[in-house]
N, C-alpha and C positions, 0 to 999 in steps of 0.2 A: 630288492633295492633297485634293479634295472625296471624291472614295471613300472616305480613308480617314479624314473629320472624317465621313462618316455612318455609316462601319461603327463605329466610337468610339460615335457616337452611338445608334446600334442596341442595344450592348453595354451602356452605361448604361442606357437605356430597358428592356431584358431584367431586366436586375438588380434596379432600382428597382420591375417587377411582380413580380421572386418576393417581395422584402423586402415587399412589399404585404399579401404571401400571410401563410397562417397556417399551421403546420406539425402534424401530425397525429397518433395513433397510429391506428387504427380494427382494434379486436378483433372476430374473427370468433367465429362461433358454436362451428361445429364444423370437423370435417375430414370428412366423408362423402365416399365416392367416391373415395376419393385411395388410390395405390400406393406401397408404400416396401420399397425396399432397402437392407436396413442394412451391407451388405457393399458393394454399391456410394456410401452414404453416407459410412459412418466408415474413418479409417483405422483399422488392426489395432491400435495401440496404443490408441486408444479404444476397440475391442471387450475388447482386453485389460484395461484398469481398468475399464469397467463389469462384468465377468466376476469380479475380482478383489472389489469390493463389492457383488455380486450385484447390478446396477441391471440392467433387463432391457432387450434388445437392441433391441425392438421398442416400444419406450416410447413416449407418444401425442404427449410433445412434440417428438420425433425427425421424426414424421410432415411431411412437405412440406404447405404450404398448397394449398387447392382452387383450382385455376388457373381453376376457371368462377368463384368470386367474384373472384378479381383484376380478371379481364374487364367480371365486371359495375361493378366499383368505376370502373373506367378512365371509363365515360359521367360520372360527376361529380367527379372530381378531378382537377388541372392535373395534377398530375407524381407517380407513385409511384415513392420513392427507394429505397424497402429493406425486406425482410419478415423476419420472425423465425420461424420453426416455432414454439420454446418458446413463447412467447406468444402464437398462432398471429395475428399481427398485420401489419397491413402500413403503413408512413410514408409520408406523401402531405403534399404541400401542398391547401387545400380553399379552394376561396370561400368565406367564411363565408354565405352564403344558402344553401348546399347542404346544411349541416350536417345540419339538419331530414330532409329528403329521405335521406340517408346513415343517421341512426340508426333510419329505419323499414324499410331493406330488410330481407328477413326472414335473411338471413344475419349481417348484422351485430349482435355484440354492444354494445358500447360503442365511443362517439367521444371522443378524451382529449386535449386540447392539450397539446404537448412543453415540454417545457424543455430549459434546454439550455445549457452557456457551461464554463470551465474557471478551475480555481484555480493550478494548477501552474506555477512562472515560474522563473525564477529570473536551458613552455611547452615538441628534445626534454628540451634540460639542464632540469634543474631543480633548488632549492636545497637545501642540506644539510635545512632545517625540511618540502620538500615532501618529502622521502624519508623521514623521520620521519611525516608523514601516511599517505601514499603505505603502509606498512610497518602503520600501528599501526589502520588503517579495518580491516584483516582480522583483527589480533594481536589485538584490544580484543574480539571474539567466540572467540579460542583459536584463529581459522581455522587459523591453521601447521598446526595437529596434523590437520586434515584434511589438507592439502599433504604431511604426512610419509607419512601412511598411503598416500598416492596414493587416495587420495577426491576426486573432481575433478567431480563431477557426471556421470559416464560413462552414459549407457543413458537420462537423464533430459530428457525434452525441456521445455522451457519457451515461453507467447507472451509477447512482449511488445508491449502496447500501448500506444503514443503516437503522436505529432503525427508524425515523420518521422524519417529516419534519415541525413541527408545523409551521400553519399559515406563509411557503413561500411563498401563494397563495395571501397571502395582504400584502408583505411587501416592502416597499418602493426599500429597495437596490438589491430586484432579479424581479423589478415590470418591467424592458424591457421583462424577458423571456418571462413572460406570454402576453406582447402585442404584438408580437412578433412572439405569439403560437411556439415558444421552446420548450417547454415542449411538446413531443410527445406523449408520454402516462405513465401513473402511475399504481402502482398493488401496493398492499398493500395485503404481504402473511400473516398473521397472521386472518385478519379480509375477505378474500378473497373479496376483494372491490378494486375500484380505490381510494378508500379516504387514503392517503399517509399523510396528512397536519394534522396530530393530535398526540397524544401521544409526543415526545421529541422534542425540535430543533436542535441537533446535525445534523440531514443531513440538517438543513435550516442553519447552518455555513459553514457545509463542501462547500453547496453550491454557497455560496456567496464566500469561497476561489477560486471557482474555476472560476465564471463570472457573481460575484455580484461587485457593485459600490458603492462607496458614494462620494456626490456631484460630479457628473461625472468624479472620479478616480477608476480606477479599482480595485478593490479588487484580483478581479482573469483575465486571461488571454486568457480565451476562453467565450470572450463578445456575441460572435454571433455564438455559438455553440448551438445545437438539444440534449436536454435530456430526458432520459427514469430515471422515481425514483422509485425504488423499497425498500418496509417498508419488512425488513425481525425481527423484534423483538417485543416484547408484554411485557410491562412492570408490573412487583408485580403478575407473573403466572409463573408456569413452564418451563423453558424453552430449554428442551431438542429438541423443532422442529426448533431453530437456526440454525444450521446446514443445517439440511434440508430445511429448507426456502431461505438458501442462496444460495443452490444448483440449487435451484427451480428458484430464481430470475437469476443465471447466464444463467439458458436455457431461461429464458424469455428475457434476452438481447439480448441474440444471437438472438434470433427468431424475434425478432421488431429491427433486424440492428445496435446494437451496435458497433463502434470503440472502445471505449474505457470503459473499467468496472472501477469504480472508488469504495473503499472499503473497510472503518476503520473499520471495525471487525477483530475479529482475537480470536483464542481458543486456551489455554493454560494448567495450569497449576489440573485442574480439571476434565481436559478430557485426559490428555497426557502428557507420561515421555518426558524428551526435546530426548531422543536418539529416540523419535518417528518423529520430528521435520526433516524428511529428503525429505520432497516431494510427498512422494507416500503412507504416513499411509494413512493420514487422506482422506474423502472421498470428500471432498471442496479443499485440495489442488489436488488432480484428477482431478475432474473438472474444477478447473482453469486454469491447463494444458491443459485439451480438449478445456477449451474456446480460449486458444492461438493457437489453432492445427487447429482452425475453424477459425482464421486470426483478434483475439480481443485483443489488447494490455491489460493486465490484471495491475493493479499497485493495489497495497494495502499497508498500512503503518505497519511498522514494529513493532510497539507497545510498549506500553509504561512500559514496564517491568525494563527499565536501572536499578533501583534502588531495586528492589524487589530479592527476592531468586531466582526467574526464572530466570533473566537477558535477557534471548535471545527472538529472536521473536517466534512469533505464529505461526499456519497455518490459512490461507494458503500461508502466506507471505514466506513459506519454501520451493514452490512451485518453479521449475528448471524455468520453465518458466515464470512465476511473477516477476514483476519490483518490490521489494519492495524499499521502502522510509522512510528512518532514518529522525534526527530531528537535526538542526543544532542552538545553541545559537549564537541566534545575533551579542549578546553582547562582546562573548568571540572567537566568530570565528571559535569556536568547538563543536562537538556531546555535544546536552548538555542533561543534567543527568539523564531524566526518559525515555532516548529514547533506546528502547532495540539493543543489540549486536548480532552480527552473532557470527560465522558462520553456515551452518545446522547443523546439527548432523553428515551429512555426509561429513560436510567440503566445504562445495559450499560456492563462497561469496555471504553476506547479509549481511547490507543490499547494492541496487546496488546504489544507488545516496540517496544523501540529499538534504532537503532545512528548510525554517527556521519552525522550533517549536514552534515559539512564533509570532503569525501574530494577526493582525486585523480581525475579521469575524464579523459575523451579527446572532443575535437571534431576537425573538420577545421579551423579555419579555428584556434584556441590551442593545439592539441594536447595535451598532457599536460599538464595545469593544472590548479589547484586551483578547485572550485565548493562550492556550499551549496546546502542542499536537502532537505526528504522526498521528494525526485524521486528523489534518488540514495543516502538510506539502506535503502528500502525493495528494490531490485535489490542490494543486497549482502546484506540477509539472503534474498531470492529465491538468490543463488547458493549462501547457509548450508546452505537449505532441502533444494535439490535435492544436496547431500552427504549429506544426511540421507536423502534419501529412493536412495539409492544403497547408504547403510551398512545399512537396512532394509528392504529391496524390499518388504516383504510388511507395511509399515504401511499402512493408510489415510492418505488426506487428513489427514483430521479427526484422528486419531490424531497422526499428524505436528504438526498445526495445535496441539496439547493439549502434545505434547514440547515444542516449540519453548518453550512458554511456562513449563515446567515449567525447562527450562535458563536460564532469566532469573537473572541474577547476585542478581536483589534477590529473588526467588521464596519461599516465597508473600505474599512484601508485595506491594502494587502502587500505584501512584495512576495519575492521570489526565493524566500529564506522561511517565511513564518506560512505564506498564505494567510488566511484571514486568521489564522493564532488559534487560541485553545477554546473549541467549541465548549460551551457552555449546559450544565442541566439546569439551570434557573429558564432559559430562553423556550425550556418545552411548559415547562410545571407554572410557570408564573405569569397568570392571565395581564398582568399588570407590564408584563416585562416590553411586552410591544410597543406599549405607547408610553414607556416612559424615556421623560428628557432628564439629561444627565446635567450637571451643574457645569457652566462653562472653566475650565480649570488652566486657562489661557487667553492672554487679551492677541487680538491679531491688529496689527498698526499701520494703516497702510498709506500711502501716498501717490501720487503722479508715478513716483519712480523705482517704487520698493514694497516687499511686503514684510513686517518684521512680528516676531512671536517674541511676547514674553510671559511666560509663568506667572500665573498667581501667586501672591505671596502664602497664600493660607494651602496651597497644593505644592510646594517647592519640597521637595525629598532629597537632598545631595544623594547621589548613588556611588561616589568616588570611584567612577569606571573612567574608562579611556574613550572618549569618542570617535568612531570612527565611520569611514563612507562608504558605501556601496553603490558604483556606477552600472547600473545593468545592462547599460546600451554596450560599453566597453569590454566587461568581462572582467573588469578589475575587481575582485571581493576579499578587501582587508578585515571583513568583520569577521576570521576569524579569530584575527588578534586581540579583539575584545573579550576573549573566553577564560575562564582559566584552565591549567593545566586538567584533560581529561579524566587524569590516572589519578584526581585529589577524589577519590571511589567515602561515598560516606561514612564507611566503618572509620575514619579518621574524623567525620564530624557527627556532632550532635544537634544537627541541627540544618535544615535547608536554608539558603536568603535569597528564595524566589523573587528577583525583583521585575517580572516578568511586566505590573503595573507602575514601575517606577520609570519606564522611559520615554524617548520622545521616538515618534514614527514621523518620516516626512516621503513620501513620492511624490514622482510626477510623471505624468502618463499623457500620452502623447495622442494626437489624433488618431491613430491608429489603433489606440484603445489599450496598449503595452505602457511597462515602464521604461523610460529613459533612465532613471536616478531612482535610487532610495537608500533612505539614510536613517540609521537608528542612533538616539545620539543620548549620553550619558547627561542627565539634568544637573549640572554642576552649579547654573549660574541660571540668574532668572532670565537675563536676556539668551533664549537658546537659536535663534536662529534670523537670518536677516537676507532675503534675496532681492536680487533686480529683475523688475519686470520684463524692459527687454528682451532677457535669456529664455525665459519661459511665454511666448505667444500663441494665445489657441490653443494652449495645455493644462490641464488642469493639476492643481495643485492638492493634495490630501496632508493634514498633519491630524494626528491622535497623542492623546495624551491622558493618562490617567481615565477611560471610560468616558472619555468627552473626542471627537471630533468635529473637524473644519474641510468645508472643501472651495477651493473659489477657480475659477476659469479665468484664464488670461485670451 
């Protein structure tokens, strides 16, 4: 009994000095002296897309870190947890009196304290209303018509990264990957092992949005897609090496051939003011940027702050190069309420596409049942993505990253709630789709001193919503009062009332190329909208409505 009240006791006492501790990044100078094989580094299909966008093979961030500075670092730091090549950096915990001593050796660059923490939170029958979900999280993007063409995510590897994967390794609706051998390899950074399948099942849901089934209907959209899982979190411990784990997992994707990074983490409010929220603080949204620059469609969800004091999103969803993905109510047809807002700090739009927030996934322990989340809209357009990027091998990233937003239902409007709305698979598959004009479904009335909209008679849909405004220059956003109650979960309905094409979009975007105002507004009445030109000078005006847009310049 005494052994094992001190080995308790030991374990406490351990713990309580690393939480002591302080957590580090410490960038080195250079890489001198140091050997690289890039054939023994990368797998083939990374050699393949850097080759595909000419990024060259022997790149300096690819380079391994000088293992004589490790060495020397090891004399003044307790523990080094993790190194990056790209940033050629190494994670340590440090006594803070060593600090000093650390930023004069002459190899090191810079000593940067971490941040670090996560925003991401969130039966087999199921009800007539969850098979109407279940059905309409993939119809609501066109998915079918990828499913028909047999576009399945075939050739397309994706990682995804989160917290853990409980028991996806026996579970009935992700049991093709594994016969299948899908699953390419797994790393689990916390416990430095392949064992991924333990601790939470939030990536074993993400998963299944993305190319999980029940009774052979798809859950997600990339059915015969190649995935790498990487565990970057350790649950009831410290967890200032978040951060760094996730950094660590995006060069592990790179290096094992990832297309696509898939990635409901996200840092907030405990690591960073939102005016840090522009791309280039933090050191994960850096490296999501480098993993797009090395030719990897990066997508991360925007996070679920809508309702909280933060409001906006995370990093590295703030990341220029990052696809982030908002969260769209079903039910109401609009961003619904705990999905965080753009724009960056710097004014970039975010987030850039939605999809639904409220889908069917898969745990071990509820099985097929309904959840909520930019956890799990974000791994459904990840499985859009990799269709797309199956239907045109020979796009780029970045190209891919540009369609996707181009296929947004609401495109080219946008705000800071939908992005361009629910990319589309008619906008890949349908040669016609580019050049067709839409029927004007609104007359625009204008004068000396006003612009006014009215509906068509033959396109008028009452929606019996509430209308309401969002000022984006102010930070005032009533539209979530436009929603209904979260918790109305579809095992109570039979039936979705997407009325996502039933409403009016109006912006105005200011010299600067940002939005001042946008306003989504319930079609009650055919006259919907009537401004003065005065207010608006030198700014342009966008209204959508029903697959038809307007844009006019003052």
């Amino acid at each position: 009994m005494n052994r094992y009240t001190t080995t308790l006791f030991l374990v406490l006492i351990t713990n309580l000095s690393i939480l002591s501790q302080n957590k580090y990044w410490i960038f080195l100078n250079d890489k001198n002296n140091v050997e690289y094989d890039y054939e023994a580094y990368l797998d083939q299909k990374a050699v393949d897309r850097r080759i595909k966008i000419d990024y060259p093979l022997n790149d300096y961030t690819d380079l391994p870190i000088n293992k004589d500075y490790v060495k020397g670092l090891n004399q003044y730091v307790i523990n080094i947890t993790g190194s990056s090549r790209w940033f050629n950096a190494v994670a340590c915990y440090v006594e803070e009196d060593n600090i000093p001593i650390i930023e004069k050796l002459p190899y090191v660059k810079e000593v940067q304290k971490m941040h670090y923490q996560q925003i991401m939170t969130s039966y087999d029958s199921i009800s007539i209303g969850e098979k109407s979900l279940l059905k309409g999280q993939l119809e609501s993007l066109e998915g079918d018509l990828f499913t028909q063409s047999n576009i399945t995510g075939k050739g397309i590897r994706i990682c995804v990264i989160d917290g853990g994967f409980k028991k996806a390794d026996i579970s009935k609706p992700l049991e093709h990957l594994f016969t299948n051998n899908q699953i390419v390899k797994t790393w689990n950074f916390n416990g430095n092992n392949p064992n991924v399948y333990t601790s939470i099942s939030h990536g074993t849901t993400v998963l299944s949005c993305i190319a999980g089934k029940h009774n052979n209907q798809p859950m997600g959209l990339a059915q015969d897609a190649e995935f790498l899982l990487a565990k970057t979190e350790k649950l009831m411990v410290d967890n200032k090496s978040e951060e760094e784990d996730w950094l660590m997992a995006v060069e592990w994707a790179d290096a094992n051939g990832a297309d696509i990074i898939n990635s409901s983490l996200g840092y907030t409010s405990d690591e960073y003011f939102k005016e840090q929220m522009d791309g280039k603080t933090s050191i994960i949204a850096r490296a999501a940027n480098l993993a797009a620059k090395k030719g990897i469609l990066v997508m991360i969800s925007a996070g679920n702050s809508g309702t909280s004091e933060w409001k906006y999103i995370g990093t590295p969803a703030d990341a220029d190069s990052v696809f982030a993905v908002g969260a769209l109510n079903p039910w109401t047809g609009i961003h619904t309420a705990f999905s965080s807002y753009g724009p960056t700090s710097d004014k970039r739009l975010k987030p850039n596409a939605i999809a639904y927030g409220h889908v069917m996934g898969y745990s071990y322990k509820n099985g097929v049942h309904e959840t909520q989340g930019t956890s799990f809209s974000c791994p459904i357009l990840a499985g859009f993505a990799a269709c797309v990027m199956q239907k045109y091998p020979k796009m780029t990233n970045m190209e891919v990253f540009e369609s996707l937003e181009k296929s947004g239902h609401l495109y080219p409007y946008f705000d800071y709630a939908h992005g361009y709305g629910l990319p589309k698979a008619s906008y890949f598959l349908n040669d016609e789709y580019f050049s067709a004009l839409y029927n004007s479904t609104f007359d625009v009335i204008e004068d000396e001193y006003s612009i006014s909209i009215k509906i068509k008679d033959e396109y008028f849909s009452p929606t019996h919503h509430f209308s309401k405004k969002t000022h984006a220059k102010s930070g005032i956003n009533n539209i979530n009062n436009y929603h209904i109650n979260n918790n109305s979960y579809s095992s109570r309905l039979t039936s979705l009332n997407d009325l996502s094409g039933e409403l009016f979009y109006f912006h105005i975007e200011n010299s600067e190329g940002y939005l001042d105002q946008y306003e989504v507004i319930a079609v009650n009445n055919l006259d919907i909208l009537s401004i003065s030109k005065k207010d608006y000078k030198n700014k342009i005006l966008r209204f959508y409505y029903k697959n038809y847009w307007y844009e006019k310049k003052l």
